[in-house]
C-alpha positions as a printed NumPy array, in Angstrom:
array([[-50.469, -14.479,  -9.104],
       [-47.375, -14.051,  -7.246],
       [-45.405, -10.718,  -8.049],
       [-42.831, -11.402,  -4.885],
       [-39.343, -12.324,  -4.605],
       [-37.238, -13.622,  -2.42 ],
       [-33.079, -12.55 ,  -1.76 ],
       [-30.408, -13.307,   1.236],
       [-29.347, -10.089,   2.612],
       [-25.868, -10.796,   4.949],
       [-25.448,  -8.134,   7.677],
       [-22.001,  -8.325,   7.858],
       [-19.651,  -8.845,  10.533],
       [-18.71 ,  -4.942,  11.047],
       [-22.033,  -4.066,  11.318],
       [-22.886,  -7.169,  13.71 ],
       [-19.82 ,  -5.945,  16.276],
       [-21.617,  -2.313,  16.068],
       [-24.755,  -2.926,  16.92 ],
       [-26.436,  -2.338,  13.563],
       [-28.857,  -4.609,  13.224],
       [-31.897,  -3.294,  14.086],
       [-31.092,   0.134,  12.208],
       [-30.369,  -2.42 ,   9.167],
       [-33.367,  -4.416,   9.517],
       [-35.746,  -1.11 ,  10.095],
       [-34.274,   0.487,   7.092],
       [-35.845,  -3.028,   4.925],
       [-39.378,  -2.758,   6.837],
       [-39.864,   0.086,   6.016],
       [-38.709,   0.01 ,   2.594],
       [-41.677,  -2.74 ,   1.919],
       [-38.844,  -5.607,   2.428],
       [-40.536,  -8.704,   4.758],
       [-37.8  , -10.454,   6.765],
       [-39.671, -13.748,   6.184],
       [-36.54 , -15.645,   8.069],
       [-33.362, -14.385,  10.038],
       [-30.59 , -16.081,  12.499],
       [-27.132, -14.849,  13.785],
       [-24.623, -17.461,  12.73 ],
       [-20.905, -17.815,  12.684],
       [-19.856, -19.365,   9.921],
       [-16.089, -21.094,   9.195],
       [-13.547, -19.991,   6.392],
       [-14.779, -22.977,   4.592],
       [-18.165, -22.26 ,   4.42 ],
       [-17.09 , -18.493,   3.496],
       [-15.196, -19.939,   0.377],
       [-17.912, -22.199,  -0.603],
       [-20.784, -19.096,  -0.489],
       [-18.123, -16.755,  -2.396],
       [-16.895, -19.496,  -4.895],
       [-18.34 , -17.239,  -7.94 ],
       [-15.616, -15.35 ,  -6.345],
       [-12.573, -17.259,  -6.231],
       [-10.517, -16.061,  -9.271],
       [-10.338, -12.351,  -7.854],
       [ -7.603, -11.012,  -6.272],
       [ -9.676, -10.175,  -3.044],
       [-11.266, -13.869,  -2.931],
       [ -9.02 , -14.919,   0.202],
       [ -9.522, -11.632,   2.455],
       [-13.209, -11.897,   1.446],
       [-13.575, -14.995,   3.118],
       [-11.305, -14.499,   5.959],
       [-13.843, -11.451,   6.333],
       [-16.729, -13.151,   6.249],
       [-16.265, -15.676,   8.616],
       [-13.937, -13.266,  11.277],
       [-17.379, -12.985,  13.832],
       [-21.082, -13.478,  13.815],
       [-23.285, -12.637,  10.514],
       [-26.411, -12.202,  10.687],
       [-28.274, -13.84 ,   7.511],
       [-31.764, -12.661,   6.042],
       [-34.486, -14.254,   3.709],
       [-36.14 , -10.729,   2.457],
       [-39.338, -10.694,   0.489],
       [-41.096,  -8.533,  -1.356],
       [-42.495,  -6.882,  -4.771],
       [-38.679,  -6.645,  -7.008],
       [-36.976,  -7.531,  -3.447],
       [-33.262,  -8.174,  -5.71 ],
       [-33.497,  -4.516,  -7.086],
       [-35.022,  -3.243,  -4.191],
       [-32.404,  -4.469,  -1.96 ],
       [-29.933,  -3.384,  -4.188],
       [-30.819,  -0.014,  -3.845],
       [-30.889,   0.169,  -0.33 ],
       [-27.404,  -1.091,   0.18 ],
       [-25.697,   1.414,  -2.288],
       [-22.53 ,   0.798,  -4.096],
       [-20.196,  -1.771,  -2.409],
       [-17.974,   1.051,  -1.945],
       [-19.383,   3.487,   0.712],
       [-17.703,   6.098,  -0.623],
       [-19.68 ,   6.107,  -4.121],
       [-22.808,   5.152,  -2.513],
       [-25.839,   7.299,  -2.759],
       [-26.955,   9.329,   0.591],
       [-29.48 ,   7.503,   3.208],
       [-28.329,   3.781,   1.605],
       [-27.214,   1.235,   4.22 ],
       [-23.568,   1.351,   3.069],
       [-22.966,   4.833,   3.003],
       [-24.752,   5.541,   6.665],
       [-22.994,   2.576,   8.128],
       [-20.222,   0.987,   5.521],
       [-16.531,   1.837,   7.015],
       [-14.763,   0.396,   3.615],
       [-15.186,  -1.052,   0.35 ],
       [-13.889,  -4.549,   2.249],
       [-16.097,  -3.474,   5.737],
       [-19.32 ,  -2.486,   3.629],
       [-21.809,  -3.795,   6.096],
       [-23.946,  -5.681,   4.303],
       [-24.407,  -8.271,   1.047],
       [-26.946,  -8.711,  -0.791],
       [-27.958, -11.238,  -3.917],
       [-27.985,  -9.625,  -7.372],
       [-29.565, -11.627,  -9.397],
       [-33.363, -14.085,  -8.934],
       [-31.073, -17.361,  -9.645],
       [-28.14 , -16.076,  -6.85 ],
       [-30.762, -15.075,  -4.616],
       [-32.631, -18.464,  -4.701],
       [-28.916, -20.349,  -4.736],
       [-27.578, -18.01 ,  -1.726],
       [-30.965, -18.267,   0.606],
       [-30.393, -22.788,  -0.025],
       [-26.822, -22.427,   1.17 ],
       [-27.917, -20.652,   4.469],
       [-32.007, -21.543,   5.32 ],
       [-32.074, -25.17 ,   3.451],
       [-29.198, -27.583,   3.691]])
């Protein structure tokens, strides 16, 4: 009986060009969230489009990618009992502005474009989003 889940948490390329991830990663330790894999990457536009294609009608689709791949991410397999909601929570609303106190966005997000961090939000995006980065 297996009661853990898997999700891809992005550290974002903001928080990379601070410094922030080791405060990033503590804050999932010790919130019961097991990095089970993690590498530093840069990854191109292209790639960007194809991991944000759910994406692609919005208005911010283009600056989201250019984002994405503008420096080094680092990309996360977490695990852990409810690790989608869990990991949810700790990030805070994609806006740091509206996100609760002590969540990763709203200690270290600088915009609702420069959050920080991503994070899957769903068991089928997490499983999709952890084969485009740890299995092809």
């Amino acid at each position: 009986m297996n009661d853990l889940e898997q999700t891809l948490s992005i550290i974002k390329p903001d928080a990379v060009e601070r410094n922030l991830i080791e405060d990033i990663k503590s804050i999932f330790t010790k919130n019961n969230l097991v990095i089970k894999e993690n590498k530093k990457i840069h990854i191109t536009k292209e790639e960007a489009a194809e991991f944000y294609k759910v994406h692609q009608s919005k208005p911010f689709y283009d600056q989201l990618c250019a984002y994405l791949s503008s420096g080094p991410i680092v990309v996360m397999i977490l695990e852990g009992k409810d690790a989608v909601l869990k990991n949810r929570k700790l990030m805070g609303a994609t806006d740091p502005k509206n996100a609760d106190e002590n969540t990763i966005r709203k200690l270290y997000g600088i915009s609702i474009d420069k959050n920080s961090v991503h994070g899957s939000d769903s068991i089928e995006n997490a499983k999709k989003e952890i084969k485009f980065f740890f299995l092809n």
